[in-house]
C-alpha positions in Angstrom: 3.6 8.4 -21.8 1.5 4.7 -22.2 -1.4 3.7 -20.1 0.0 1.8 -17.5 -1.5 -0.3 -14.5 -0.4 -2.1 -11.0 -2.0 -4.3 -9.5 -1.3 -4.5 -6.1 -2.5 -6.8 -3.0 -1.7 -5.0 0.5 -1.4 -6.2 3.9 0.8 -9.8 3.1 2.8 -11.2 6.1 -0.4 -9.9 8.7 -1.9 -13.2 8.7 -2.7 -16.4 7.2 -6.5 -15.7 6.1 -4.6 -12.4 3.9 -1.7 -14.4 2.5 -3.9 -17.0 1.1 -6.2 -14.8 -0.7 -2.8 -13.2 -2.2 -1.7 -16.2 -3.3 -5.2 -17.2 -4.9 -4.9 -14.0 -6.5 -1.5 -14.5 -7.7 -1.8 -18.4 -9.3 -4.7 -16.4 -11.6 -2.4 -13.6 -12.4 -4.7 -11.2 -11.0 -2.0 -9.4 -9.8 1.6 -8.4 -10.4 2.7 -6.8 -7.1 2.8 -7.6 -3.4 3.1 -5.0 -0.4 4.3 -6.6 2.3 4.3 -5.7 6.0 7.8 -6.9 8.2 5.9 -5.9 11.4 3.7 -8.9 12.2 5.1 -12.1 14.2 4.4 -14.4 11.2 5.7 -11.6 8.9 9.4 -12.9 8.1 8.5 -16.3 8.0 5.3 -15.3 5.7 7.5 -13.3 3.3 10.1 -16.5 2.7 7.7 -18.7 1.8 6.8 -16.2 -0.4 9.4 -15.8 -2.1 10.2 -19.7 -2.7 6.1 -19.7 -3.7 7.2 -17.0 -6.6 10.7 -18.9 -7.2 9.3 -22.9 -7.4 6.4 -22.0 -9.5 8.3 -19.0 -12.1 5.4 -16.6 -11.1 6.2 -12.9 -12.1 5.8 -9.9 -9.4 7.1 -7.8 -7.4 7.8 -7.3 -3.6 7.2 -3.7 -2.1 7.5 -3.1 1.4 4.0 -1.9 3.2 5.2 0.5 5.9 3.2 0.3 9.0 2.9 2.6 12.2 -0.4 1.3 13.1 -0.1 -2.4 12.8 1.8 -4.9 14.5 5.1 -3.7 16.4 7.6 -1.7 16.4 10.8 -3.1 15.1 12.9 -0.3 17.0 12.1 -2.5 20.1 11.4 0.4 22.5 9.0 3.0 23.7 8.5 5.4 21.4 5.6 8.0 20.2 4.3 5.4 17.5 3.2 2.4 20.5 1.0 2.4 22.7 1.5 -1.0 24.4 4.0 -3.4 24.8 3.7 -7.6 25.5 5.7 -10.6 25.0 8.5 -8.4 24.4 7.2 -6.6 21.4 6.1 -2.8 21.8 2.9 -2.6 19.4 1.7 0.5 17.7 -1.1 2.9 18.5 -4.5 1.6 16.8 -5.5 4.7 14.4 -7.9 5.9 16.7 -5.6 6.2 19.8 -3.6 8.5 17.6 -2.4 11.9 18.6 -0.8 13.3 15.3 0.7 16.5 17.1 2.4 14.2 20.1 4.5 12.3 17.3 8.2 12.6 16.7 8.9 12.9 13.5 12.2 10.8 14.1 10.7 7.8 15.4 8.6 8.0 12.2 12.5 7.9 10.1 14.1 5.6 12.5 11.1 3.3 12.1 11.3 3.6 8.5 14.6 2.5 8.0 14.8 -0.5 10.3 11.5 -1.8 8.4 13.6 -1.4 5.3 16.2 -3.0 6.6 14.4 -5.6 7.7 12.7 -6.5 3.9 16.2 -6.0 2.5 17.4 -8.7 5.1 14.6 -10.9 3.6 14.9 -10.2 0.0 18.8 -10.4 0.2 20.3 -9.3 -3.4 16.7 -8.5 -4.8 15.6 -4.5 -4.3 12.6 -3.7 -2.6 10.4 -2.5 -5.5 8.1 0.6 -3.6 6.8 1.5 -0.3 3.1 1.8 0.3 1.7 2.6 3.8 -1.0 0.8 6.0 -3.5 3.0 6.2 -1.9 6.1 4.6 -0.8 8.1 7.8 2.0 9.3 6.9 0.4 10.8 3.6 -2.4 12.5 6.2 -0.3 14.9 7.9 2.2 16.9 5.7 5.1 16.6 8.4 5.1 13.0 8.1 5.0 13.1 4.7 7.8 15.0 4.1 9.8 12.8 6.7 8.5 10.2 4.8 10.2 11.2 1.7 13.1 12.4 2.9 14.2 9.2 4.7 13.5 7.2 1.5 15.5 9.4 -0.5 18.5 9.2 1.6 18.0 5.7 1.9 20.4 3.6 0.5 21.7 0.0 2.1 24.8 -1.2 1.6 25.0 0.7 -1.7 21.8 -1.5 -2.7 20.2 1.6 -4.7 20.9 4.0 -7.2 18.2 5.9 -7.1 15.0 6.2 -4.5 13.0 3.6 -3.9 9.2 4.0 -5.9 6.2 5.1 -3.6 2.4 5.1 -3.7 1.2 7.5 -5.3 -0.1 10.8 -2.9 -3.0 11.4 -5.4 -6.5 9.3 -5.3 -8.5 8.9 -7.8 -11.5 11.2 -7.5 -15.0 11.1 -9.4 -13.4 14.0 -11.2 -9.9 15.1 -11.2 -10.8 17.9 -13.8 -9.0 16.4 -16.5 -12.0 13.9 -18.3 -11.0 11.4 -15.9 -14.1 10.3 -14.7 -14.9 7.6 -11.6 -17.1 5.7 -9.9 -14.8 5.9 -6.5 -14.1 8.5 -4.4 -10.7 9.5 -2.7 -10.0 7.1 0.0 -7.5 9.5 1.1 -9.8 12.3 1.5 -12.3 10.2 3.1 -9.1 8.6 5.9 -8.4 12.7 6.3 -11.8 13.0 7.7 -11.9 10.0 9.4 -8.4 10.5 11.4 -8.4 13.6 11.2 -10.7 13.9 13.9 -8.3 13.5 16.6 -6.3 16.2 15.2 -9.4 18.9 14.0 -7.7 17.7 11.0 -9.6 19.3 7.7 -9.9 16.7 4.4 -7.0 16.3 2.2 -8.4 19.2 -0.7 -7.1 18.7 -4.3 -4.4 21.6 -3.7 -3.0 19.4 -0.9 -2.5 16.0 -2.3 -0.7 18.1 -4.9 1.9 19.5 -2.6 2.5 16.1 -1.6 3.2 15.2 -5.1 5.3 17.7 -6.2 7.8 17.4 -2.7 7.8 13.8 -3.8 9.1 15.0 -7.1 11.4 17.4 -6.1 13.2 14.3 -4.7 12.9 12.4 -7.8 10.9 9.5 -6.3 8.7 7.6 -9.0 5.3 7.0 -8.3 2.3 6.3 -10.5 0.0 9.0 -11.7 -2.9 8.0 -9.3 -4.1 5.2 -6.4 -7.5 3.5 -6.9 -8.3 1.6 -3.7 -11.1 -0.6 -4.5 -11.5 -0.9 -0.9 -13.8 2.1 -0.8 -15.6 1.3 -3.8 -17.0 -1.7 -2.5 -15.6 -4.0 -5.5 -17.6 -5.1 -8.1 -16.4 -6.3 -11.4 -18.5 -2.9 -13.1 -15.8 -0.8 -11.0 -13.2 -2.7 -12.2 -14.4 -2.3 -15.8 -15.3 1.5 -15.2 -12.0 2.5 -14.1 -9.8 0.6 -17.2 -12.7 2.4 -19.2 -11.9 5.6 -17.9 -8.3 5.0 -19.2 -9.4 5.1 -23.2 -8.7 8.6 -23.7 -5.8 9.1 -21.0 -2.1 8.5 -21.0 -1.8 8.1 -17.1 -0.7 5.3 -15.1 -2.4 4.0 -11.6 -2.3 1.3 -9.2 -5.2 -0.9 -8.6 -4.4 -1.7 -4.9 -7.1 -4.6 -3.5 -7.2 -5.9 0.4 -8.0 -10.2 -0.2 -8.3 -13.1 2.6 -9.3 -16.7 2.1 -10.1 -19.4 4.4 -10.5 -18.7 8.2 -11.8 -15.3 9.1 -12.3 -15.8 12.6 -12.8 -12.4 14.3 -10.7 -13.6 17.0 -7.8 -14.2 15.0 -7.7 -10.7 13.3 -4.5 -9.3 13.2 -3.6 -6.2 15.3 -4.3 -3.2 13.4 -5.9 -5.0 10.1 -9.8 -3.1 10.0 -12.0 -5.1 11.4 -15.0 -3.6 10.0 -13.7 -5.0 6.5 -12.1 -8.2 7.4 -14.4 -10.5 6.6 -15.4 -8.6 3.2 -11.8 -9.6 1.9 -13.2 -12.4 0.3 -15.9 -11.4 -1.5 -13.0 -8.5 -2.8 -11.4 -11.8 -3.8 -13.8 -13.1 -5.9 -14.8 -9.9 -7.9 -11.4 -9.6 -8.7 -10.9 -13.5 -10.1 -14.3 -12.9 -12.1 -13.0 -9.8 -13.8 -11.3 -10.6 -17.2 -8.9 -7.9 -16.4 -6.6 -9.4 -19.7 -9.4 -8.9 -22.4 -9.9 -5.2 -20.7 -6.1 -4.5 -21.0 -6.0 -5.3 -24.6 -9.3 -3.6 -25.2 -8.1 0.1 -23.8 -4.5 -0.6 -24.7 -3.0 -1.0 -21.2 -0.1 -2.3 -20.4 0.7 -4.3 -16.8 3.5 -2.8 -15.4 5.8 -2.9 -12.0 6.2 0.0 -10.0 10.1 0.4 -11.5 8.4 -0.2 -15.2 6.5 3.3 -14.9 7.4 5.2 -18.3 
């Protein structure tokens, strides 16, 4: 075991306002992984450039698809359970709260899936897609999902691409306590989204005891994923967090991933992105700047960590 860290920026390809804060955060080394979505209309276009950013300049991360039901459209270009609308010849997904978890099929969840792999290993040609993330978590809310979730990625396997499953985020937040001396300043972002989404359903929050079950079907499947998910979204960012949670790893062999949501430039309210939190969107950049201020390199070294990709995890 080592103490390991990613850092991971979500939501790239959504707009131009959240790629330009990832590729501020990226010219400082900030971070060392990029979750992209493939379901936006600048997304394709968005993740080339990219790639050719990472390729002209020799920068070092990876690519990770961010799986979305909830933003942008559907790439299985019809009707399905997952949209709610459909215009210019796109179907677009159900906003969170026009979800109605029990009216879902669980194979337009798979069938989605796979075409929004296929369409990152389009992009990426020869290079693997490195893990799958999901906007917003839904498919870790609701144990069904989940399961098809897993399931799909472990069979998953283009054109021989893969010889083993592709890494995912990891089904356990970080909690002020998890009962093993690992002490926080967050809470669970997924136990707080359970509450929040869950009302729709009479859905109860995630306990302890369920994000475990999710865990251990992930494992039975032999999918990697890192010990635990800080999302400094809920945590309102400071550079005090940041320092708190490294902190927290001095006595711990565990690995996490630091996830952060970043913009830069033009956040126009009118130009936000369809399914991107508007509440939050224009906070993005503050989120930026804590996490340039933070000497996340002298805290590393300090606490012993090492700055790893989601395929690196020991």
């Amino acid at each position: 075991m080592a103490k390991q860290i990613i850092l991971t920026a979500d939501d790239f390809g959504a707009c131009d306002y959240i790629n330009e804060g990832i590729y501020t955060a990226i010219e400082k080394r900030k971070i060392n992984t990029v979750s992209v979505f493939v379901t936006h209309l600048i997304s394709k276009s968005s993740i080339e450039n990219l790639i050719k950013f990472r390729d002209d300049n020799n920068y070092d991360f990876n690519i990770g698809l961010h799986f979305s039901i909830n933003s942008g459209h559907s790439l299985l270009n019809r009707k399905s359970s997952l949209t709610n609308k459909s215009g210019g010849g796109y179907h677009y997904f159900k906003k969170v709260k026009k979800y109605k978890f029990n009216k879902i099929k669980l194979n337009d969840i798979e069938e989605e899936l796979i075409a929004q792999l296929k369409k990152l290993d389009d992009i990426l040609e020869d290079t693997p897609i490195d893990h799958i993330s999901n906007h917003c978590g839904l498919v870790y809310i609701d144990i069904d999902f989940f399961n098809r979730f897993i399931k799909t990625i472990k069979n998953y396997n283009n054109n021989n691409k893969y010889n083993k499953p592709i890494p995912i985020r990891s089904p356990i937040s970080w909690l002020k306590s998890m009962g093993n001396g690992i002490i926080s300043t967050l809470s669970a972002p997924t136990v707080r989204q359970g509450i929040k989404l869950g009302m729709s359903k009479k859905f109860f929050a995630l306990t302890r005891k369920k994000l475990e079950e999710r865990k251990d079907a992930a494992q039975k499947l032999n999918i990697k994923f890192p010990d635990y998910l800080v999302d400094i979204i809920y945590g309102q960012a400071t550079t005090n967090i940041l320092e708190g949670i490294v902190k927290d790893f001095k006595n711990n062999e565990i690995s996490a991933e630091l996830m952060f949501h970043l913009g830069k430039g033009n956040d126009d309210p009118d130009l936000i992105p369809h399914g991107i939190n508007r509440t939050y969107y224009s906070k993005r950049e503050k989120e930026l700047d804590v996490l340039l201020s933070w000497d996340l390199q002298a805290d590393f070294q300090k606490y012993g960590i090492s700055k790893v990709g989601f395929n690196q995890l020991s």
